[in-house]
C-alpha positions in Angstrom: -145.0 -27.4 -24.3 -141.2 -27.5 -24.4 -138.7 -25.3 -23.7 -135.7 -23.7 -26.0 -132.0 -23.2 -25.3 -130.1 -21.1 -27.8 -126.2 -20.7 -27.1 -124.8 -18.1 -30.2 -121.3 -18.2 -29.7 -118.1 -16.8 -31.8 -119.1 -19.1 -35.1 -122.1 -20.8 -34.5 -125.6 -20.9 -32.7 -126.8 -23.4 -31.5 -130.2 -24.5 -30.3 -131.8 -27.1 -27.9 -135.3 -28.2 -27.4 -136.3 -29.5 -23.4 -139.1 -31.2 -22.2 -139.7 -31.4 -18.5 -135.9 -30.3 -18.1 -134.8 -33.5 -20.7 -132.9 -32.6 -23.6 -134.9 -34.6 -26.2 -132.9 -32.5 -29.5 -130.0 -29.9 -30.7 -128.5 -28.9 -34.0 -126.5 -25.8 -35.0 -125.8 -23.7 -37.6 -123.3 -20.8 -38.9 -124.2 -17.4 -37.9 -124.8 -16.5 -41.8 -127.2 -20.2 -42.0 -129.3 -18.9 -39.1 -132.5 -19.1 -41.6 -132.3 -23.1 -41.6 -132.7 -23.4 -37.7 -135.3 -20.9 -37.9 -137.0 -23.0 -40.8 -137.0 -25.9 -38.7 -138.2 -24.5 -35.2 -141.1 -22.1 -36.9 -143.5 -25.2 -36.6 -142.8 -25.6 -32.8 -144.0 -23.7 -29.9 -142.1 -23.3 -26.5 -143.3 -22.5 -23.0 -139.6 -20.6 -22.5 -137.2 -19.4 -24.3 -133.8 -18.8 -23.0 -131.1 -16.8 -25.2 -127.6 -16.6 -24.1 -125.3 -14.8 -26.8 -121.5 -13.7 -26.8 -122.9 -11.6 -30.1 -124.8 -9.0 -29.1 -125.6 -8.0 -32.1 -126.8 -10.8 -33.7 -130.8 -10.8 -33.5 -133.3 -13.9 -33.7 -136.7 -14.3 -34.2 -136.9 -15.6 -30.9 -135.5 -12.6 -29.5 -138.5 -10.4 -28.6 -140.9 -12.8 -27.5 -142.9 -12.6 -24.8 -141.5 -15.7 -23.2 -138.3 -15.2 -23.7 -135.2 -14.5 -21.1 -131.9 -13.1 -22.1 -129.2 -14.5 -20.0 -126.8 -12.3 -18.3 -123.8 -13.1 -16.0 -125.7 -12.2 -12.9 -128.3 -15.2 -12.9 -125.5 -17.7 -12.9 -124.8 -18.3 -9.2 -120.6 -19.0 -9.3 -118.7 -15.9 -7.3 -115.6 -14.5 -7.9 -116.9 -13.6 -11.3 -114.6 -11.1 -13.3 -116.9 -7.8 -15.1 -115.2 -9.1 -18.2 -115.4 -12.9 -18.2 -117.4 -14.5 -21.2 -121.1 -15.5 -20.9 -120.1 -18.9 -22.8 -117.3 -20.0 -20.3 -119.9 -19.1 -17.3 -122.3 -20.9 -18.6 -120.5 -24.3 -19.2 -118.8 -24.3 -16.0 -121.9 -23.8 -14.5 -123.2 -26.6 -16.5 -120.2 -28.8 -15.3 -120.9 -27.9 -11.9 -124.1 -28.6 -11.6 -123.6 -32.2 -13.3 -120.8 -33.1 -11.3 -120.6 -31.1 -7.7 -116.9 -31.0 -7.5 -114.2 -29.1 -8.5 -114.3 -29.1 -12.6 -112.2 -27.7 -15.4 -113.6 -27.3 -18.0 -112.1 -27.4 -21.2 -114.0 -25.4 -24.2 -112.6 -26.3 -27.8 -114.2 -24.1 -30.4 -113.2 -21.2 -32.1 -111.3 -20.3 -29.1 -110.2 -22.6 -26.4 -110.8 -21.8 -23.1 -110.0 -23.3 -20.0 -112.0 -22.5 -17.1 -111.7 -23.6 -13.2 -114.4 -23.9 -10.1 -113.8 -25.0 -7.1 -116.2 -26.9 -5.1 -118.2 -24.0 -3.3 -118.7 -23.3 -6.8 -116.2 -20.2 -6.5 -114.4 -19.1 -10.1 -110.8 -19.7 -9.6 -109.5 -19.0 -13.0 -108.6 -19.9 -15.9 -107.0 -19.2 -19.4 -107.8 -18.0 -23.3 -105.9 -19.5 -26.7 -106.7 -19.5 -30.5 -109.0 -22.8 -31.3 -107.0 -24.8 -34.2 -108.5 -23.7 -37.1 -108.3 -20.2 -36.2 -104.4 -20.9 -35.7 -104.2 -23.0 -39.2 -105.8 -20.0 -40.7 -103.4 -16.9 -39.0 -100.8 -19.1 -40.3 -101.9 -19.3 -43.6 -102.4 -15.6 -43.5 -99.4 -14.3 -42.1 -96.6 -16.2 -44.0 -96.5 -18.2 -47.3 -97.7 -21.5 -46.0 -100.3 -23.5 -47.2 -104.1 -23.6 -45.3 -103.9 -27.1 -43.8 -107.2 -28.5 -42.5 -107.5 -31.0 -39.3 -109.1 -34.6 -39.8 -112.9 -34.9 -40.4 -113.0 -39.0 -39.6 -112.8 -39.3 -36.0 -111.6 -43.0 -35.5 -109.5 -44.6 -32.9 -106.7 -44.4 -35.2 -106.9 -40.6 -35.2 -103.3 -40.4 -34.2 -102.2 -41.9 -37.1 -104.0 -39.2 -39.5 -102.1 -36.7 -37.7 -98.5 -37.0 -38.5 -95.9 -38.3 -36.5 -93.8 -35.7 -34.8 -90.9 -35.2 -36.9 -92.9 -34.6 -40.0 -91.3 -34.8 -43.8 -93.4 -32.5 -45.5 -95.0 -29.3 -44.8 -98.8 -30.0 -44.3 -97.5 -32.6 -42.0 -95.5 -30.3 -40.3 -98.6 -27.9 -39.5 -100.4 -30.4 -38.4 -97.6 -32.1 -35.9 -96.8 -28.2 -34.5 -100.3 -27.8 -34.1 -101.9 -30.6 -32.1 -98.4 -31.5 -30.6 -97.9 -27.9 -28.7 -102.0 -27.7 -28.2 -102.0 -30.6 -26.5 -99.0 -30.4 -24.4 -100.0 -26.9 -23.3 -103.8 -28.7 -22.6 -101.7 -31.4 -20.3 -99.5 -28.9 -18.6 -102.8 -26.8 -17.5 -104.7 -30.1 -16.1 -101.7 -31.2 -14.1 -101.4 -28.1 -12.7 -105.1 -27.7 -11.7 -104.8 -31.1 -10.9 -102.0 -30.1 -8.1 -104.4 -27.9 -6.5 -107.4 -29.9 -6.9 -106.3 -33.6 -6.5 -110.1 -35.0 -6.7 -111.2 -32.8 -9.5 -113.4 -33.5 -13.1 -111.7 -32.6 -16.0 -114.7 -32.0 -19.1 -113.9 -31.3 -22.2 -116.8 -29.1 -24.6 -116.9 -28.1 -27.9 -116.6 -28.4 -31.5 -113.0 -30.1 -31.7 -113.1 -31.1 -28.3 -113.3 -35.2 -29.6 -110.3 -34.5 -32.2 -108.2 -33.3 -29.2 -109.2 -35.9 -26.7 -108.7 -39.0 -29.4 -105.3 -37.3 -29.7 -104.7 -37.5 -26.0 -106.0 -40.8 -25.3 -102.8 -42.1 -26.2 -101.2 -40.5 -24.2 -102.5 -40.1 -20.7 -102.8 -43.6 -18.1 -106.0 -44.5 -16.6 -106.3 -43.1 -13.3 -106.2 -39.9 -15.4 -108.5 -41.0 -17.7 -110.9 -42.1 -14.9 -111.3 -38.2 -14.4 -111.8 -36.6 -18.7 -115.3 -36.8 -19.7 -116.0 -35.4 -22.9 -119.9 -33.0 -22.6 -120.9 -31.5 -26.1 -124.2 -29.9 -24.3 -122.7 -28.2 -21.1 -123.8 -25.1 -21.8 -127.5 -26.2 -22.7 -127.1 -27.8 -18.6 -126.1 -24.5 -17.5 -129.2 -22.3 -19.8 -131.6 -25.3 -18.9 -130.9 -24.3 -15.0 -132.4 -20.6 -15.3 -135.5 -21.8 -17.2 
């Protein structure tokens, strides 16, 4: 029988069938659209069941069975964990680690990014917290009279040209340039610093707008540094699959 990986994170959870350690399938849903991954996993039966959750009180069907683990902080083997640290950053530098055996940032883009550093003893070094973009486009909108302004949904090689140039000319434009220009720029001042104290390092980028961001920064980075950015959507399923 295979086995079950479910990530619930701030927005979304997320779900991944293994067989013999082999991711074979994942989808994900909205917290409040958790009925349609039950509808399509209630057919299936699964040796183990792994849950790791940054919601504690969100429940599953898949919480109280027999065969299923709850993952905590303390079965993922990095030191020089913080009491505080999130589950979900753990668990994808874990995941990192494990796929790569070297010193990796790792770069989470979802509701929050986070950035979060190991060395290669698989120590925590560090690492830092910033609202994801959508959560910034929406504060925005909130706080001050300016309009909601969503990101681009068609993810082409010519993704910098659907966000605007710099210097915009009108305000949507102008939301988006302040956006992705200072996210990035913050994103490349972080990975040349870690990249000072860790010349040899992988840099991985996770997460739902992880691509948009990366697209945006493949213009702008030359290819030694390149050569070093991989871009993971499943980290955290590689760091759950390691407890099964």
């Amino acid at each position: 029988m295979p086995d079950l990986a479910i990530a619930i994170g701030n927005t979304r959870i997320r779900v991944a069938v293994f067989e013999q350690g082999i991711l074979i399938s994942e989808s994900a849903q909205v917290h409040e659209q958790l009925d349609i991954l039950v509808q399509e996993l209630k057919l299936q039966k699964f040796n183990k069941i792994a849950i790791a959750s940054v919601v504690p009180e969100l429940i599953t069907p898949w919480h109280h069975l027999p065969q299923t683990q709850i993952v905590t902080r303390a079965m993922i083997p990095i030191t020089g964990i913080y009491p505080t640290i999130g589950l979900d950053r753990l668990l994808t530098a874990w995941g990192a680690w494990l796929r790569y055996k070297s010193p990796v940032l790792v770069i989470d883009c979802g509701t929050a990014i986070s950035l979060t550093g190991i060395d290669g003893d698989r120590k925590l070094i560090g690492g830092a917290i910033l609202a994801g973009l959508r959560m910034q486009l929406q504060s925005l909108n909130r706080a001050t009279a300016l309009p909601l302004v969503d990101l681009p949904e068609d993810l082409t090689k010519d993704l910098p040209k659907k966000i605007s140039s710099r210097w915009a000319t009108d305000t949507n434009a102008a939301i988006q340039s302040g956006l992705i220009y200072t996210v990035v720029a913050g994103l490349e001042d972080f990975i040349q610093d870690w990249r000072s104290l860790y010349p040899d390092t992988k840099i991985v980028f996770t997460g739902g707008d992880s691509k948009l961001i990366l697209e945006f920064m493949d213009t702008k980075i030359g290819d030694r540094e390149r050569s070093q950015i991989y871009l993971d959507p499943n980290l955290i399923f590689q760091g759950i699959a390691s407890i099964f």
